[in-house]
N, C-alpha and C positions, 0 to 999 in steps of 0.2 A: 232657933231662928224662925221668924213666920212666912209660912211661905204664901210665895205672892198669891193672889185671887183676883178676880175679874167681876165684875158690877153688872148684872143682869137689867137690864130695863124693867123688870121688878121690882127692883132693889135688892134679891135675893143675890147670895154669892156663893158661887163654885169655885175650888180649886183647881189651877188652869192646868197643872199637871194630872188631875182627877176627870179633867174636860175628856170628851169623846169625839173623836173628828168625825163630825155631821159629814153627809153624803151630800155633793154637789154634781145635780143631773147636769148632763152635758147640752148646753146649746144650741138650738136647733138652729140649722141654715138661714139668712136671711133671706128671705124672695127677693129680688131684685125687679122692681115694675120699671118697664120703657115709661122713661119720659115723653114728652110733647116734643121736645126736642130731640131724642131718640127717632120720634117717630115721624116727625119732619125731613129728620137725616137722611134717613131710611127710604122716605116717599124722594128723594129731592135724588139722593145718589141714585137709585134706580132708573130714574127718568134721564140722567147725564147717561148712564152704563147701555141703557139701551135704545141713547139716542135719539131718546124723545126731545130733548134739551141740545142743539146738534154744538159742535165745537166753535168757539166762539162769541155763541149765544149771550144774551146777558140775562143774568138769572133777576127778574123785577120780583121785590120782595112782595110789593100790596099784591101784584098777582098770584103768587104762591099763594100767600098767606090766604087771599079770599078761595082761591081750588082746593086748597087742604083744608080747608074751616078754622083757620087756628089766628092768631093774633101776629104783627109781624115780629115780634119779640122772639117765639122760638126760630122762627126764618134766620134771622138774623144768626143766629148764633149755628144753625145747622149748616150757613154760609160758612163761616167762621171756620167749623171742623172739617169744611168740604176743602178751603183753603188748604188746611193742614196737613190732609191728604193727598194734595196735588192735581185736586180734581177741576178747581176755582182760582184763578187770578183776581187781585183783589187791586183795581186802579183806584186809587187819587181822584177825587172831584169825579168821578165817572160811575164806579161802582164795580161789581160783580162778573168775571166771564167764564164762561167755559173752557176749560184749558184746551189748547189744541191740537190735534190727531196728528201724525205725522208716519207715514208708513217706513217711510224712508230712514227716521228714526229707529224703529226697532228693527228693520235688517243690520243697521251697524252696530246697533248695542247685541247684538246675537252673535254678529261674526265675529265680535270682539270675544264674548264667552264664550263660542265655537274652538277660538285661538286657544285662550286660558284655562281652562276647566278641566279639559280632560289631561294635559299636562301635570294641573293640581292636583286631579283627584289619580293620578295614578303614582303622584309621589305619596301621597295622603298613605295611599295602601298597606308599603309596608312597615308601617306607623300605627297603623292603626290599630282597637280594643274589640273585645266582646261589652266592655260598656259603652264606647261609639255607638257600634253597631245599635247599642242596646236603646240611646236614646235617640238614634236616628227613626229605627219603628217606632218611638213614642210619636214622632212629629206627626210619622204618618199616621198613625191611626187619630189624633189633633185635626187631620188635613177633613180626615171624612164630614164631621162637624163644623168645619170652617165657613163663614160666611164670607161674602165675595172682598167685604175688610180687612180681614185675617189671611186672606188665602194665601195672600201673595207674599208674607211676613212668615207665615210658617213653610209655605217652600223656600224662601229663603234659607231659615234656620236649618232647614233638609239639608240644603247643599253644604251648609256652612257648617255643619255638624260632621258632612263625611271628609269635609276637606282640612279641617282644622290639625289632624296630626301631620300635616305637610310640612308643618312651621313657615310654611309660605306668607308670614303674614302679612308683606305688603302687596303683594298679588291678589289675596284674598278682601283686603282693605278697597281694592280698586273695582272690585267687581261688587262689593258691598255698595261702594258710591252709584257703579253702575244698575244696581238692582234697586236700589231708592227713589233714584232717575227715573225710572220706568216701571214701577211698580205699579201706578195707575192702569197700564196697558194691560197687566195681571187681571184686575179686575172685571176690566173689558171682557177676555176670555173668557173668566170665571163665569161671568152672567149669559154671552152669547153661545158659548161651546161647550157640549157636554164630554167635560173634561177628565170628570175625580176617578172613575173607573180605571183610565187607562194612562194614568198619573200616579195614579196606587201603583198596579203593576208593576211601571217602569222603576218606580221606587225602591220598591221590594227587590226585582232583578238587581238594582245598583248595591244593595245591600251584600245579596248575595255572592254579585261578585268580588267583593270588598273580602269578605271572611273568605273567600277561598284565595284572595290574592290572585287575582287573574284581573291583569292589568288590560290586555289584546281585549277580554269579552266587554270589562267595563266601561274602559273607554269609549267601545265602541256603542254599546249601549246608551249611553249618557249624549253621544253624539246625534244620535237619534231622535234621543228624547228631545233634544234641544233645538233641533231642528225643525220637530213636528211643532213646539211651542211657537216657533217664529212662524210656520207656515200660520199655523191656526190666528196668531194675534195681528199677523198684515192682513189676512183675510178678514175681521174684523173689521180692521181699522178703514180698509179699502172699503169695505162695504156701508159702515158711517159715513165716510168723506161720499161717497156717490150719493147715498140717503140726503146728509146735507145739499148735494149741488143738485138736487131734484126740485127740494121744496126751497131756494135758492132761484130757480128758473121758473117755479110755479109762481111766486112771488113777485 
């Protein structure tokens, strides 16, 4: 029987069972360069985060476009992602605004996971894993590198990591909707208040109190946590709304 062979680009032929498996070098990373639109994003969220852009505001593309030196093409579309993110209101015949601040909003989205959380996260407890645990530290250490985008999606996934063995899952559902809602105001913090130090920490203590099952310390801890967040992001948010009603009356 002739056994099969293979046709070299030579025209020479080796048997494929006689073949030798060639060495295939691995890959190298691809770099990833910021786009224009990356980098419009980037210039455009910053200026809403810290205000410079007050709530409201309407974001004028040919303006942008000509202070960043760029074309209104990538504006456009950094509008678009700013939409996405809850940062931009997007009217009909009118255009672009900044979405709006509301203090009084995040006291109640607070008290509400004031109410729910430490409930969850202390049925969570005796539920819970060493691999919980295990990827709840991955978030954290994810959090250190987080940009003011990310931040507030991987604290998220923090909480949503320790609370998951609760089986609570409409409760958790509710507070997911809740933290989507207000996610923007994450951001806020992120850029105004120097937060990740002592967000690491508290992190870390929720963890540990988790593995030792100490329901009293966690809770209480997480209640803390949660409370210092809401102080820090009315403070914020209080202090934009004044910024706006300054240049507002200068006007």
């Amino acid at each position: 029987m002739q056994r099969p062979t293979s046709t070299l680009s030579s025209g020479d032929e080796i048997l494929l069972e006689e073949a030798q498996p060639q060495f295939v070098a691995p890959r190298s990373p691809k770099i990833t360069r910021a786009t224009t639109v990356d980098l419009v994003l980037e210039a455009v969220r910053g200026k809403i985060l810290r205000g410079e852009i007050g709530s409201g505001e309407a974001l004028r593309q040919e303006a942008l476009a000509d202070e960043l030196g760029v074309s209104r093409v990538p504006v456009r579309e950094a509008i678009t992602r700013l939409h996405g993110e809850g940062l931009v209101t997007l009217v009909p015949h009118r255009g672009a605004f900044v979405c709006g601040i509301s203090a009084d909003e995040v006291r109640e989205s607070f008290e509400i996971r004031l109410r729910l959380e430490p409930w969850i996260f202390g049925a969570a407890m005796a539920s819970t894993s060493e691999e919980v645990l295990d990827k709840a530290l991955e978030v954290v250490d994810a959090m250190d590198n987080a940009t003011e985008s990310t931040w507030g999606q991987l604290n998220w996934r923090f909480h949503e990591t320790l609370y998951a063995p609760s089986g609570l899952h409409l409760a958790i559902e509710t507070l997911k909707r809740l933290n989507d809602r207000n996610e923007r105001y994450f951001r806020f913090q992120v850029v105004n208040v120097p937060i990740r130090e002592n967000t690491r920490r508290e992190h870390i203590e929720m963890i540990e109190a988790s593995r030792a099952r100490d329901v009293r310390l966690g809770t209480r801890i997480l209640r803390d946590h949660l409370k210092k967040a809401m102080n820090q992001i009315v403070s914020v948010a209080e202090a934009l709304l004044r910024r706006e009603a300054s240049r507002t009356t200068k006007g």
